[in-house]
Backbone bond lengths (Angstrom), bond angles and torsions (degrees), N, CA, C in turn:
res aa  C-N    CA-C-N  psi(-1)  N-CA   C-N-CA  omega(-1)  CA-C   N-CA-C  phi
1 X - - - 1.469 - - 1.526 110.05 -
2 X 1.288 128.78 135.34 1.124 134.70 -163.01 1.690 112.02 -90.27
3 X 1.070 130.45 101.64 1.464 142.22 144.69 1.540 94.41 21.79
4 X 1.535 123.65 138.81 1.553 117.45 144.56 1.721 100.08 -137.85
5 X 1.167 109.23 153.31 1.042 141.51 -166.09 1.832 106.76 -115.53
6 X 1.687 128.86 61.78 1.071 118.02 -164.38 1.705 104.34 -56.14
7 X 1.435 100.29 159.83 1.440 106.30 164.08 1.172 143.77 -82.29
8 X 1.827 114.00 -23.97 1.528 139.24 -120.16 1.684 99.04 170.35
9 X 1.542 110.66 86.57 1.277 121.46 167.10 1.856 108.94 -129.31
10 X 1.533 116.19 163.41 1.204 92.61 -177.94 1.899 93.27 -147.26
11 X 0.985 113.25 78.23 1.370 119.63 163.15 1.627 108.93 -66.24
12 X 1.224 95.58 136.12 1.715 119.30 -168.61 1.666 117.38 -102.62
13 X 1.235 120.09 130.39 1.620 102.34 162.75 1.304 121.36 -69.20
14 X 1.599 135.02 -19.08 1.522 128.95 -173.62 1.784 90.42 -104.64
15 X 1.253 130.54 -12.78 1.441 120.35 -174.78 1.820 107.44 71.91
16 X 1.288 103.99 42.64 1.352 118.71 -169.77 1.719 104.29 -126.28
17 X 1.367 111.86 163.27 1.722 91.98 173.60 1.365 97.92 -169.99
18 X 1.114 141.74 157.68 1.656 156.16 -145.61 1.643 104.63 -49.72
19 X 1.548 92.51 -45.57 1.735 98.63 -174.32 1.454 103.41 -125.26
20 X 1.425 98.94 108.49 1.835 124.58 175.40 1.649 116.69 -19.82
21 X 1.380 120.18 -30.62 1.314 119.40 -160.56 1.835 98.03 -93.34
22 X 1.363 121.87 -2.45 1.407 112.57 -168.67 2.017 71.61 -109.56
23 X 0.894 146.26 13.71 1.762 122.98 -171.02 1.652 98.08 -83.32
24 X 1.646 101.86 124.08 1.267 83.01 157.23 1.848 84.93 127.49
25 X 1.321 123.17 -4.55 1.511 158.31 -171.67 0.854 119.19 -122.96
26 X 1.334 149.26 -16.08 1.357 155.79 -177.47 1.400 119.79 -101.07
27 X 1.411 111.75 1.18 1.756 126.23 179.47 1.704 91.53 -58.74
28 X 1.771 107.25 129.13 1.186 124.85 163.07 1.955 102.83 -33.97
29 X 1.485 115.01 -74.12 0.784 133.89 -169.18 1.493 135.19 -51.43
30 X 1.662 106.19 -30.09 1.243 125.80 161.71 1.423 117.08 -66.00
31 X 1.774 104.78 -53.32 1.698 106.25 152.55 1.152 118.61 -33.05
32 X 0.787 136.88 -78.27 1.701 137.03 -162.55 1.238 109.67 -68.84
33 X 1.830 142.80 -38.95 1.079 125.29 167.01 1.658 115.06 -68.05
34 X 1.568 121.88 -14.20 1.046 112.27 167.42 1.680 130.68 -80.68
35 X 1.403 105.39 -14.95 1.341 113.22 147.69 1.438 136.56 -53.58
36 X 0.993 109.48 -37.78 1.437 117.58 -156.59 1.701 91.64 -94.07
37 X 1.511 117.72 -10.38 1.362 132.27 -174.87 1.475 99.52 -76.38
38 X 1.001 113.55 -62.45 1.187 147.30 168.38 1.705 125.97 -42.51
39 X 1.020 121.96 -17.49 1.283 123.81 -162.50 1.550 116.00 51.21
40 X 1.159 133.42 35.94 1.401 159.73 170.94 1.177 110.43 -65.87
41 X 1.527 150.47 60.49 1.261 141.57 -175.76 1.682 119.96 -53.39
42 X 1.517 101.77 -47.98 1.497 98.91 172.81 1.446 111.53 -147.14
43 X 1.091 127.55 -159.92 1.789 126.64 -147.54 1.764 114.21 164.12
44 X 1.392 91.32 113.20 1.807 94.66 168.94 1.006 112.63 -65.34
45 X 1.676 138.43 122.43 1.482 128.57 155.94 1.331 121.13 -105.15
46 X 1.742 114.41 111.47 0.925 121.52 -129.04 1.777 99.53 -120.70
47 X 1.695 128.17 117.78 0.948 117.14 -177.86 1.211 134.60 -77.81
48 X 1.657 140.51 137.68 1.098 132.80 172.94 1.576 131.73 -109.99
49 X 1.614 115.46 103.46 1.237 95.34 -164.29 1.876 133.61 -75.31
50 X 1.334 107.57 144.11 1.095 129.17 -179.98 1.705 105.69 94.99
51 X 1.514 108.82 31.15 1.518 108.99 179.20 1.779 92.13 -135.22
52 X 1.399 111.86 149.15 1.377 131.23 162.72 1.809 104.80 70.78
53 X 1.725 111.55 -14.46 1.516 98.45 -158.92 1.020 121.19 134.67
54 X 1.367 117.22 -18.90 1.540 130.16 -146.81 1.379 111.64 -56.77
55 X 1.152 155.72 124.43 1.553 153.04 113.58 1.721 112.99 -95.18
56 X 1.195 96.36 140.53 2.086 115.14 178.31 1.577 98.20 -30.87
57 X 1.405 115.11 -75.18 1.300 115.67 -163.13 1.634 131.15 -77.89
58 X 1.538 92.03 -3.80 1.668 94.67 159.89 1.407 120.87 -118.11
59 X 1.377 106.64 9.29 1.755 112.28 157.85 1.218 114.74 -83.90
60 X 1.542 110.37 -36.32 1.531 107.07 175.31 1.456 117.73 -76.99
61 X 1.038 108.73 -10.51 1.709 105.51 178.73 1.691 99.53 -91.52
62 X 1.421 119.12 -39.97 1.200 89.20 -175.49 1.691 129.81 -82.44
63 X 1.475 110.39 9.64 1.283 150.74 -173.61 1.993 95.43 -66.12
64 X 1.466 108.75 -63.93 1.198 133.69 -145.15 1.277 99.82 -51.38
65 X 1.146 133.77 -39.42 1.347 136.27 -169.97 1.531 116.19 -70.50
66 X 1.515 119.08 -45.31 1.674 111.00 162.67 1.468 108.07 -95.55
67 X 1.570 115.00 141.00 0.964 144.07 -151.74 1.550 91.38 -113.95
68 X 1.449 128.87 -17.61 0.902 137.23 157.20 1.745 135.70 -62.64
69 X 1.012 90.11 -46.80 1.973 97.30 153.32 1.259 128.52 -90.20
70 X 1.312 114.17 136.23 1.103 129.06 -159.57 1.782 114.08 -119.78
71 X 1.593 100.75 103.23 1.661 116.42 -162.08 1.475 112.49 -41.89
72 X 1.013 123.99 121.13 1.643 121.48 146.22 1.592 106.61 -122.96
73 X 1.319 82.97 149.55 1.503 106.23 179.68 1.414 117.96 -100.25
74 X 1.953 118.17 129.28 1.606 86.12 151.43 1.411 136.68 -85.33
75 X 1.634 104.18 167.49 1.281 108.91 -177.88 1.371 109.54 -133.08
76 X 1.818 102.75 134.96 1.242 106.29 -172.72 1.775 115.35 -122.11
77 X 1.295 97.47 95.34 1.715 114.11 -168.12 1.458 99.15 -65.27
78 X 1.453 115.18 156.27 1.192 122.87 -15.09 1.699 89.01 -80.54
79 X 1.729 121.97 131.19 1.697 122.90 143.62 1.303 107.50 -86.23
80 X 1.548 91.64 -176.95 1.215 119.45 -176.52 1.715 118.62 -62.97
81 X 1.042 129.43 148.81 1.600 125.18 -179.10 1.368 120.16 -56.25
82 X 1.347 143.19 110.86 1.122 163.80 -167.77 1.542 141.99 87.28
83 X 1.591 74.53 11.15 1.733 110.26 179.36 1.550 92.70 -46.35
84 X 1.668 132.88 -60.47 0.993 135.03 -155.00 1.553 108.61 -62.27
85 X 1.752 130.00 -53.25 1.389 160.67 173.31 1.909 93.40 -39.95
86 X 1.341 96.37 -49.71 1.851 89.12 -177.09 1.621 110.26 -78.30
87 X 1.208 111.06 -41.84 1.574 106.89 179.07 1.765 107.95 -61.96
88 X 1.363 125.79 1.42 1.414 119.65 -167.05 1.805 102.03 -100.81
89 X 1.913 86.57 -50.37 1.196 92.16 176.90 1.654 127.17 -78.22
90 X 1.414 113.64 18.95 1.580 123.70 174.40 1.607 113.34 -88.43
91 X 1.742 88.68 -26.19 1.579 112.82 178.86 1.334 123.20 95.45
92 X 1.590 110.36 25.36 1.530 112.22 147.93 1.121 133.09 -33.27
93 X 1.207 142.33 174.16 1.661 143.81 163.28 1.388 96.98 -121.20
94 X 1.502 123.59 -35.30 1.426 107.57 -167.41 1.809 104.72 -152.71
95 X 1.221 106.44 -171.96 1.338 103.64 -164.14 1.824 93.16 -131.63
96 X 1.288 131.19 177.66 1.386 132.38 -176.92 2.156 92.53 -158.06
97 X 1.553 83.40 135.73 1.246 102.05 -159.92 1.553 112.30 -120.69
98 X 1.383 127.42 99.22 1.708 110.83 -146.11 1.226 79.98 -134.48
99 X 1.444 127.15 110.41 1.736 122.03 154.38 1.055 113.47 -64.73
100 X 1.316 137.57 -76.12 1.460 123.27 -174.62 1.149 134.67 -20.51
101 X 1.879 114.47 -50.24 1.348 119.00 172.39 1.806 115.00 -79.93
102 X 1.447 92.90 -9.25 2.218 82.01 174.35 1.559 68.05 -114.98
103 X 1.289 151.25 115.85 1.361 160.28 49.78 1.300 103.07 88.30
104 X 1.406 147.16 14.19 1.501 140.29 167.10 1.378 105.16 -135.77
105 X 1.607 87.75 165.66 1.557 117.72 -165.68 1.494 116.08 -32.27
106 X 1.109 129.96 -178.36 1.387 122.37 175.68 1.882 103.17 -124.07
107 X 1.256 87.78 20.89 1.219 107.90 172.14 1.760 125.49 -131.73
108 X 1.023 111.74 18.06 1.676 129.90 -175.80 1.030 88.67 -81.73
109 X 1.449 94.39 126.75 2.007 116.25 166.58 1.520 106.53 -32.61
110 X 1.567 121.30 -68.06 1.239 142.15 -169.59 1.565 113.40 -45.17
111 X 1.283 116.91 -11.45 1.446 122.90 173.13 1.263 108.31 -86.26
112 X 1.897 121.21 -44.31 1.176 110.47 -179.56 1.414 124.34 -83.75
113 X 1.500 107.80 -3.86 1.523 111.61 174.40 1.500 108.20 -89.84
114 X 1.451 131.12 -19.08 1.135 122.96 150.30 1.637 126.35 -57.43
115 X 0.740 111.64 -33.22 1.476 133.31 -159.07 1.642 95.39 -80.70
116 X 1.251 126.57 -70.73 1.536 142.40 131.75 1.851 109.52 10.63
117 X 1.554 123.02 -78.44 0.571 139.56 160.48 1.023 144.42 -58.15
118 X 1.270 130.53 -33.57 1.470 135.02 161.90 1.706 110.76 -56.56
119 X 1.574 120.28 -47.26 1.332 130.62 170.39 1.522 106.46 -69.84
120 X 1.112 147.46 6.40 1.649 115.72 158.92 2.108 92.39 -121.04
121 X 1.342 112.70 13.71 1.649 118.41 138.88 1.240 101.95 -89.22
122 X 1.252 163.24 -34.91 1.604 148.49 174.70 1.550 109.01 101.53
123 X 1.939 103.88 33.96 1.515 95.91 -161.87 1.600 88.05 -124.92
124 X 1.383 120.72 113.74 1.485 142.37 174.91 1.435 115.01 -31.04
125 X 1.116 144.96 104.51 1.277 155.82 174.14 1.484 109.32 -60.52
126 X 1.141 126.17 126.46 1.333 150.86 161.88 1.325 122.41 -104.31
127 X 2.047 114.34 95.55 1.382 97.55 -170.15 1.221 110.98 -133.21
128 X 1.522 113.08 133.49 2.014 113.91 -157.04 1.427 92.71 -75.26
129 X 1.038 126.37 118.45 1.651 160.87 170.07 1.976 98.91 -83.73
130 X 0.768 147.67 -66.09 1.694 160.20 -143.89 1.093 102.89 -23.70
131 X 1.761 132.29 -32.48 1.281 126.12 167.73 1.449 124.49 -101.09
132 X 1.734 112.31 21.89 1.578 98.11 178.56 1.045 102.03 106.37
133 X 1.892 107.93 162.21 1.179 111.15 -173.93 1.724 95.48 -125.76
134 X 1.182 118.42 -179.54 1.395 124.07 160.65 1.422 119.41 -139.40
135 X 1.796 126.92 140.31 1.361 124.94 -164.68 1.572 110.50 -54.99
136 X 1.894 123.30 -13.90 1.152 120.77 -177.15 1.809 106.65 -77.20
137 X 1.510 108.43 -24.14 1.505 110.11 -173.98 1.439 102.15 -73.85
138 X 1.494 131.65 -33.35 1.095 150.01 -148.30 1.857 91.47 -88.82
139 X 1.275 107.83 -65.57 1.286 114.36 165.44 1.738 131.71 -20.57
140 X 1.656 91.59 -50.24 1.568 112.74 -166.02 1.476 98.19 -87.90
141 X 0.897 146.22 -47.16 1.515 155.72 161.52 1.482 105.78 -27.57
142 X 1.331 110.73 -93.43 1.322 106.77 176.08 1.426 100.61 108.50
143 X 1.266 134.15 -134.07 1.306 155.70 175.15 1.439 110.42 -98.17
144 X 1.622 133.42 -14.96 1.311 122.60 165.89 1.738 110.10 -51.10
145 X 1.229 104.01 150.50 1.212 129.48 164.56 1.481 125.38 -65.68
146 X 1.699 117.10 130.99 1.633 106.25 -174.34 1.447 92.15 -148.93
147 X 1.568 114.23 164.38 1.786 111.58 142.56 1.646 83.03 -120.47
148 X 1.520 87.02 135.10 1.420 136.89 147.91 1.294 128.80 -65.43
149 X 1.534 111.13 90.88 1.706 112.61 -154.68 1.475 90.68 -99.58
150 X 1.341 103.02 139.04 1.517 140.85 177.96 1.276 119.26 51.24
151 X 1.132 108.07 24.09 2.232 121.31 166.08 1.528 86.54 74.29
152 X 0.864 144.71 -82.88 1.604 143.87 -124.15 1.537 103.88 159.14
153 X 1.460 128.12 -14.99 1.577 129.12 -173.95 1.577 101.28 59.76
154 X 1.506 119.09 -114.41 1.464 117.97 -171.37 1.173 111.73 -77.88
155 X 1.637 116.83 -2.65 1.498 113.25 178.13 1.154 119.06 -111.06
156 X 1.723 101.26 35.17 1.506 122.75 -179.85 2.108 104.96 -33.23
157 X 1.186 103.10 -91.14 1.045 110.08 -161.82 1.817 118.71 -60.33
158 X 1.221 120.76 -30.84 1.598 99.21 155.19 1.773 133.28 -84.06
159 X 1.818 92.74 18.90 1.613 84.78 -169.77 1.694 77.12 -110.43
160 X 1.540 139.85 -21.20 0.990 129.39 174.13 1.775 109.17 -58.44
161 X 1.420 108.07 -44.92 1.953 106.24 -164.43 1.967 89.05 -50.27
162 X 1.512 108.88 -60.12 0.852 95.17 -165.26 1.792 123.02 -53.84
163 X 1.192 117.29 -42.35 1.507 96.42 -167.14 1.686 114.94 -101.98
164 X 1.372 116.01 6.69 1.315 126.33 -169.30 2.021 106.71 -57.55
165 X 0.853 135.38 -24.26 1.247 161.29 167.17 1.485 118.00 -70.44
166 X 1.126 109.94 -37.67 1.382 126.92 -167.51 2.101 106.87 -73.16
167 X 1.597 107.51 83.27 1.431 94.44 -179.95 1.270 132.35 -64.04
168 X 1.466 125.21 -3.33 1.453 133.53 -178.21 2.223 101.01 -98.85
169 X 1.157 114.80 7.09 1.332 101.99 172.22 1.817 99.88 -129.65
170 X 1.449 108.38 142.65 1.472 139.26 -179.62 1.500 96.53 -107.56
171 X 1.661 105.80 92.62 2.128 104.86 164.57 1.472 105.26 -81.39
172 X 1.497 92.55 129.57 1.169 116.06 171.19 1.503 114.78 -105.02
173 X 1.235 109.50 138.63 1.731 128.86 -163.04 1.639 97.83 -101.18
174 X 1.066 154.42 -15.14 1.408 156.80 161.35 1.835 113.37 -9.54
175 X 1.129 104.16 111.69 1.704 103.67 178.19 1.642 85.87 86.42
176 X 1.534 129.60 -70.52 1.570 130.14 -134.06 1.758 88.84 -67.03
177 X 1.220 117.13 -73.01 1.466 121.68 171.10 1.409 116.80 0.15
178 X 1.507 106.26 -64.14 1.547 108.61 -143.72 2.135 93.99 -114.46
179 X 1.146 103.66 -9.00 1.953 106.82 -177.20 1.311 94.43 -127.82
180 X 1.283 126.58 49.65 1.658 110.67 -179.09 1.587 89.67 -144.02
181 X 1.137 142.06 52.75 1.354 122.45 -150.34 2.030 96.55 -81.50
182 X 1.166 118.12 -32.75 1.573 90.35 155.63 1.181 153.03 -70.98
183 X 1.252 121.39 21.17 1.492 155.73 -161.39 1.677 110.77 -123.72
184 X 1.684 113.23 -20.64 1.737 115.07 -149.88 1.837 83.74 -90.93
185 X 1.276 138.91 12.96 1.502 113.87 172.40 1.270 102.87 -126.07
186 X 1.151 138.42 -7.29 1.494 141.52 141.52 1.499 119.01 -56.04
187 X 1.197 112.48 -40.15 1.656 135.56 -163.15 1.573 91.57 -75.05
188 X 1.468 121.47 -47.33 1.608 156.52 -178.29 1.726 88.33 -38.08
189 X 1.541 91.77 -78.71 1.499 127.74 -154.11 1.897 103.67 -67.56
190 X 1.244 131.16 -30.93 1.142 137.48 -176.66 1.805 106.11 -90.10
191 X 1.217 120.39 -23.15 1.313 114.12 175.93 1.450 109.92 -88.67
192 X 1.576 119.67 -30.56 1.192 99.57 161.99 1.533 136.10 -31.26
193 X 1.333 104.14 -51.83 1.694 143.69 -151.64 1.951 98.90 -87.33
194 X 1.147 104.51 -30.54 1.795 104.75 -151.85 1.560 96.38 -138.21
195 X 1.430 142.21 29.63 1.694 134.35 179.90 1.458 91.49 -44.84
196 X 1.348 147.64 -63.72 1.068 124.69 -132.41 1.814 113.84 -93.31
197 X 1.068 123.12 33.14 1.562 144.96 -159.61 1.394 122.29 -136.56
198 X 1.302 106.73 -5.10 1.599 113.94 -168.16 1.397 112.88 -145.25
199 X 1.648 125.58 141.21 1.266 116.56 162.51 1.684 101.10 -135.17
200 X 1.403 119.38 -162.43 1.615 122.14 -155.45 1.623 97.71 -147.52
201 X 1.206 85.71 154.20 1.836 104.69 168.10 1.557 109.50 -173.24
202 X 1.420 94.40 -162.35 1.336 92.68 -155.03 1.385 90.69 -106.27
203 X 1.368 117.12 -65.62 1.732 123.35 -164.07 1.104 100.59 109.67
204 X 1.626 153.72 9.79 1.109 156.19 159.66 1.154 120.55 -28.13
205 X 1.659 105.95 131.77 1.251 126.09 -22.83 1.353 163.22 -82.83
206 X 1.212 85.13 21.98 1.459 121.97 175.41 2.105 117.17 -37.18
207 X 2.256 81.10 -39.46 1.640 93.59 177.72 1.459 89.57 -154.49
208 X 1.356 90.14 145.22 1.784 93.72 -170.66 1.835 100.55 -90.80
209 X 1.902 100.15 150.60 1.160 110.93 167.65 1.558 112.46 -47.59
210 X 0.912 153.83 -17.52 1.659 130.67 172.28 1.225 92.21 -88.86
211 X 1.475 140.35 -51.13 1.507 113.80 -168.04 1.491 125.64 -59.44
212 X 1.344 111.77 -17.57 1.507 132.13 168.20 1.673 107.56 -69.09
213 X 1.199 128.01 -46.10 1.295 136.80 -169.53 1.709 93.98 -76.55
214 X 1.321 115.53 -51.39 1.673 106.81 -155.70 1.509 101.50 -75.67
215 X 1.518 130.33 -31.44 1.268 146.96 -161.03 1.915 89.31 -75.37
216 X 1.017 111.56 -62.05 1.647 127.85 -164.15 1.364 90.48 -59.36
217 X 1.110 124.85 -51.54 1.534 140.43 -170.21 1.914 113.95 -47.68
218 X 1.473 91.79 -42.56 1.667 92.15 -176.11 1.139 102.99 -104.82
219 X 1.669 143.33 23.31 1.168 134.06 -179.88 1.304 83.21 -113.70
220 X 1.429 131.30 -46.60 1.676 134.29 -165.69 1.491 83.98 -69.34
221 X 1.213 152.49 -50.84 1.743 127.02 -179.07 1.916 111.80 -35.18
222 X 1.091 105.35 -59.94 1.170 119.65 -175.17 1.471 102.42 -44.65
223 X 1.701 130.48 -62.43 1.098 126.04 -155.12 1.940 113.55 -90.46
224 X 1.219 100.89 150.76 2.004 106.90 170.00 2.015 93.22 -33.49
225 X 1.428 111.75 146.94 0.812 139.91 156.54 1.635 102.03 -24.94
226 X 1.174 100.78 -97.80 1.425 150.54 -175.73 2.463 94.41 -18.85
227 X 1.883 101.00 -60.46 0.914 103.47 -164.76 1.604 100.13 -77.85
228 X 1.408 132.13 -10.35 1.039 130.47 -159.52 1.415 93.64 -86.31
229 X 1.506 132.47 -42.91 1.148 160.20 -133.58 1.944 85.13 -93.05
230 X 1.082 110.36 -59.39 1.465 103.61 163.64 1.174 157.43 -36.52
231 X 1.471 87.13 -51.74 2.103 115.89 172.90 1.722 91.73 -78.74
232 X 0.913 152.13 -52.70 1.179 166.74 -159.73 1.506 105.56 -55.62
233 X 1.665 120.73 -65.52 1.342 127.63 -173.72 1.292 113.18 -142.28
234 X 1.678 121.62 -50.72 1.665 127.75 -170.16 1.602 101.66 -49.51
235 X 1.361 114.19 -47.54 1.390 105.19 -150.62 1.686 106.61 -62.87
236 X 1.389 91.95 -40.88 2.162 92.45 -173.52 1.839 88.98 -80.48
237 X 1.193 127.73 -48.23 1.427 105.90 -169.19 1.785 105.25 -47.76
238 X 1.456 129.57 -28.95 0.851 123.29 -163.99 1.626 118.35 -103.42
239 X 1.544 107.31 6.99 1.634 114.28 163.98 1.221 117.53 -100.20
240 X 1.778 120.34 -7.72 1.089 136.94 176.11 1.969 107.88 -66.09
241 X 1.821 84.76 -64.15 1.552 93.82 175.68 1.078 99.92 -46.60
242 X 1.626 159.29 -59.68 0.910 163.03 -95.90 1.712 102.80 -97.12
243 X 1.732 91.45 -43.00 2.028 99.49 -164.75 1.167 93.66 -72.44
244 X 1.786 138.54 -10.75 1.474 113.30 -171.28 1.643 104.23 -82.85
245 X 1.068 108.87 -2.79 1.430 91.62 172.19 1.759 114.75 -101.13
246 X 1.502 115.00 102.51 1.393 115.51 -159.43 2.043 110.30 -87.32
247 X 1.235 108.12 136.78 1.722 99.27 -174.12 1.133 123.76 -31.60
């Protein structure tokens, strides 16, 4: 069984989470024994503010103990100046970037100067994609480094033309994979074509680790060993390595 490397997990300090019916799922601890259920080797746990409890310095502490999750922080652009420098030095790896939930454009300067900034700190960008991209976002980016959380969701296939090309972004399939079921033979058909561009998660708990495992499971039949083995874990283990080398 092949290693996965989720992208997009969200363990909570109150065990609470945006929508009432997943509370009670978000236990650090349940995470991680559900990994290990799972054949789950590792997993972003990824904070969201004003959900479960969240503050920087008591997500990262309660983080510390599995060595198996791997901190992201949210970030809510534009903050204050050195907001980014403290979330590094708490010992994040990465940052998560959600317009909808901080309330501006997906086009505010302050996203791309975060975005900017987090990469010459060496700290992996996490950016909620679910509604698409536009050639002005594409524009503003540039050559910084991002993952691209959940392709576009229903706008799988024109948010793929656009960034499939794009060597500084890692699409991430999280939620879209496994809740998109009109999306799963395109999704099929593009990993054939593109292994080295994409990795997976769950979005937990949004979607539970086995539905992530069984879904991933019958698309990796289909594909070479080798490329399955990629989308699965290499590709994010290997954009991670990537931020320690800072511009």
């Amino acid at each position: 069984m092949l290693e996965i490397f989720d992208s997009h997990t969200h363990p909570t300090l109150t065990n609470t989470w945006l929508n009432e019916r997943f509370d009670g799922l978000c236990d650090v601890n349940y995470l991680v024994a559900d990994m290990r259920e799972n054949a789950i080797s590792k997993a972003c746990a990824v904070g969201m503010e004003g959900v479960g409890g969240y503050k920087h310095d008591l997500y990262i502490e309660m983080l510390k103990p599995y060595p198996q999750l791997v901190p992201v922080a949210y970030y809510d652009p534009p903050s204050g100046p050195g907001q980014l420098e403290y979330i590094k030095k708490l010992g994040f790896q990465g940052i998560k970037i959600h317009p909808r939930l901080s309330a501006i454009s997906p086009t505010d300067r302050s996203i791309f100067d975060a975005i900017k900034e987090a990469n010459s700190l060496g700290l992996a960008v996490f950016y909620c994609g679910f509604t698409g991209v536009t050639e002005t976002f594409l524009k503003y980016i540039g050559d910084e480094k991002l993952v691209f959380l959940h392709s576009g969701g229903h706008s799988f296939l024109p948010t793929i033309n656009l960034l499939k090309d794009k060597k500084n972004l890692l699409l991430d399939l999280s939620y879209t994979l496994c809740r998109m079921p009109d999306q799963i033979y395109h999704i099929e058909k593009i990993l054939h074509s593109n292994p080295d561009i994409f990795c997976i998660g769950s979005d937990h708990p949004e979607v539970s680790l086995s539905e992530l495992r069984k879904v991933f499971d019958e698309i990796a039949a289909c594909l070479p060993y080798e490329d399955a083995a990629r989308i699965a874990y290499q590709n994010l283990e290997n954009f991670f390595l990537s931020m320690g080398k800072t511009k």
